[in-house]
C-alpha positions as CSV (number, residue, x, y, z in Angstrom):
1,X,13.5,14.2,-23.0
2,X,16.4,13.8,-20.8
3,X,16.0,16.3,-17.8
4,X,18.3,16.0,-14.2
5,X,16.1,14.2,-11.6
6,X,16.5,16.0,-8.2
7,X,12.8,17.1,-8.3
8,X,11.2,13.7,-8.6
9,X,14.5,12.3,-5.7
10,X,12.9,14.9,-3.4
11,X,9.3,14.1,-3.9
12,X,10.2,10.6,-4.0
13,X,11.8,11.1,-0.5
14,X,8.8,13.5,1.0
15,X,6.4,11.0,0.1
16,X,7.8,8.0,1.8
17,X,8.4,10.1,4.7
18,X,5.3,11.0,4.7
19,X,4.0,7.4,4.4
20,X,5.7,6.8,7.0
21,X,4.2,9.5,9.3
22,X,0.6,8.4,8.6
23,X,1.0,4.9,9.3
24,X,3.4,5.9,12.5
25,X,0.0,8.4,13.5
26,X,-2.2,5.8,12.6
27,X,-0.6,3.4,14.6
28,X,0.5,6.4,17.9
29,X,-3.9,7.1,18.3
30,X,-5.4,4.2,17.3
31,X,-7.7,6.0,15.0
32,X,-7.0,6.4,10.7
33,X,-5.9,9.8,9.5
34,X,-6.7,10.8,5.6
35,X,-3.4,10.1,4.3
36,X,-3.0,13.1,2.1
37,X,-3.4,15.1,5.2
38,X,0.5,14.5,5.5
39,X,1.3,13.6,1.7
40,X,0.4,17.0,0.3
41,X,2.5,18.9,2.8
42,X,5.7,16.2,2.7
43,X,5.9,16.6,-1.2
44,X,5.5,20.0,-1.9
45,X,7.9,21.1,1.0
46,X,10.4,18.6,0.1
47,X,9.9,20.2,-3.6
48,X,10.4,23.7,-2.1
49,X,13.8,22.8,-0.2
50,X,15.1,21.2,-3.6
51,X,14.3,24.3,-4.9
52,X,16.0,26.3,-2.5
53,X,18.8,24.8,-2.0
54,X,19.4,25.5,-5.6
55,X,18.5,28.7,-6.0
56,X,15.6,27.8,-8.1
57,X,12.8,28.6,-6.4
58,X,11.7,32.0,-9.2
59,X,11.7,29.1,-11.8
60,X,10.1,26.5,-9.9
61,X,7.0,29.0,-9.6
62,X,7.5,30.0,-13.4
63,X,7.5,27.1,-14.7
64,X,4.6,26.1,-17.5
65,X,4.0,23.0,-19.1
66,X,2.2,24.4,-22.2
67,X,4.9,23.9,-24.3
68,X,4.7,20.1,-23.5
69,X,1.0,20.1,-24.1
70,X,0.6,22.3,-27.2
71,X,2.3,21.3,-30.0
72,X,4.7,24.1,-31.6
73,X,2.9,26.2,-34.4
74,X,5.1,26.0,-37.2
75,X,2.4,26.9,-40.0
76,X,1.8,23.8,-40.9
77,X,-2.4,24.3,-40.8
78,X,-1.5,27.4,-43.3
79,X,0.2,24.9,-46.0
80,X,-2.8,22.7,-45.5
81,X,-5.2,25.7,-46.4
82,X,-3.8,26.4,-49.4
């Protein structure tokens, strides 16, 4: 599948800076934070800005993977039946 990739720039970019905040914490207090305390929040908002900037944001929350999970039904288990 060839598909643009903006999406996986951003949440490439909100994770390392992200990364970057927990160890910079981490390092600030002297005491270890759960790292997905700022991961979760640095990719999904990078995701979100992507999205808005282009105007994308009523796909992004549209979007459904089913057709890349269930195979197309093209009546193939009818011939088989028969």
């Amino acid at each position: 599948m060839n598909s643009p990739r903006h999406y996986f720039r951003a949440v490439l970019v909100g994770y390392l800076i992200a990364i970057v905040c927990t160890i910079v914490v981490m390092l600030v207090f002297d005491h270890g934070q759960p790292a997905l305390l700022y991961l979760v929040p640095g990719c999904i908002l990078t995701v979100l800005g992507t999205a808005a900037a282009k105007g994308e944001v009523s796909e992004l929350f549209a979007f459904s993977e089913d057709e890349f999970i269930t195979p197309p039904d093209d009546g193939e288990e009818d011939k088989k039946d028969k």
